[in-house]
C-alpha positions as MATLAB code, in Angstrom:
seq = 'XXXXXXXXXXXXXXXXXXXXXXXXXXXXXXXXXXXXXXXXXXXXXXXXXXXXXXXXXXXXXXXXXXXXXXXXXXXXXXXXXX';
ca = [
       0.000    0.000    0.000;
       1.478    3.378   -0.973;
       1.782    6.515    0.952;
      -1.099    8.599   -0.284;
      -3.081    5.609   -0.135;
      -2.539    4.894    3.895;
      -2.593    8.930    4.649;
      -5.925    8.718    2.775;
      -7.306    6.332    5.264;
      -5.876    8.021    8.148;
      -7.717   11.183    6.984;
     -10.699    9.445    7.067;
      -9.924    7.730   10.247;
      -9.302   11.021   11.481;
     -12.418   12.575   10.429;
     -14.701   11.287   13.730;
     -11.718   12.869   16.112;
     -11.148   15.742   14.802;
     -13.188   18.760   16.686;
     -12.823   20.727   13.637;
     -12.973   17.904   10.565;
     -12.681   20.884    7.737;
      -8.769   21.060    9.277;
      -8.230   17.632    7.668;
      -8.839   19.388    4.248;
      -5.187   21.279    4.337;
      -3.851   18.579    6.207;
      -0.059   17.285    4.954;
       2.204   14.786    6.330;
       3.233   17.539    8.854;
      -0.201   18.081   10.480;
       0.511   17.287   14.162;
      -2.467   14.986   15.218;
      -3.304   16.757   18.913;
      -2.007   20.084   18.499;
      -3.373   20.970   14.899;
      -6.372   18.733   14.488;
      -7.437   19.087   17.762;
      -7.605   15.358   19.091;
      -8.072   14.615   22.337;
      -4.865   12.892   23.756;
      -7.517   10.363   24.930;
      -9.048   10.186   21.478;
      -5.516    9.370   20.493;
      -5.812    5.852   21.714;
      -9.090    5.543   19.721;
      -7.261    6.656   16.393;
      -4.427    3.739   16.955;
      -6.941    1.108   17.302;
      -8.832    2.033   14.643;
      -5.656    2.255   12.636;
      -4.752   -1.406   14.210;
      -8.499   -2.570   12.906;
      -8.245   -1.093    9.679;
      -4.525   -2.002    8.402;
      -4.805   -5.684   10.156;
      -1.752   -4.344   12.027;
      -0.298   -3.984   16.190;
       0.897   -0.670   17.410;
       3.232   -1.328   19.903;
       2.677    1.363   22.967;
       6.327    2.761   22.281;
       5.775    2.916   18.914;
       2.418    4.950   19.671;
       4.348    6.946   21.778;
       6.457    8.353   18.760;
       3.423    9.504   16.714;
       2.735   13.105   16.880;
       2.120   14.076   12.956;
       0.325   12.915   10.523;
       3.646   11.639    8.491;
       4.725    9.584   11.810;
       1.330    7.397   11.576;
       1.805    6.964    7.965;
       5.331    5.896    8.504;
       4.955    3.162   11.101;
       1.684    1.875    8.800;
       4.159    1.673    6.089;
       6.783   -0.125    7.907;
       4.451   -2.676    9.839;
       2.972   -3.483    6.528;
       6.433   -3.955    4.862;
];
C-alpha cells in the first residue's frame, strides 16, 4: 500500500476525532495529530486502534508513543505493513 493511499485512510480515520474535521482538508504529512487537528490525547488511543483494525496491524505502545504528525502514523503503517 502506498503513501497517499494509507494517509488517505488516516484522513478518514481522522475525520470522527477531529473537533474541527474541515482542518483535515489542508492537512499534509506535517499536520501534528493533537495540536493541529485538535484530538483529544484520549481520542488518540481511539485513532491507533482504529488504525490497528483497519490495516490488520499492532501498534506497539512505544511505537504509539512516537506519533505526533500525521507523516509519523503513515510511517509506522508503512513499515508494519512492509
Amino acid at each position: 500500500m502506498d503513501e497517499q493511499t494509507i494517509f488517505n485512510k488516516m484522513i478518514d480515520i481522522l475525520r470522527v476525532y477531529t473537533k474541527d474535521p474541515s482542518l483535515l482538508d489542508k492537512a499534509t504529512k506535517d499536520t501534528h495529530i493533537l495540536n493541529d487537528l485538535k484530538v483529544n490525547s484520549a481520542r488518540l488511543v481511539d485513532v491507533i486502534i482504529k488504525c490497528e483494525d483497519t490495516f490488520g496491524i499492532t501498534v506497539e505502545d512505544d511505537e504509539a508513543d512516537k506519533i505526533g504528525t500525521l507523516g509519523d502514523a503513515v510511517d509506522i503503517i508503512k513499515a508494519k505493513l512492509g
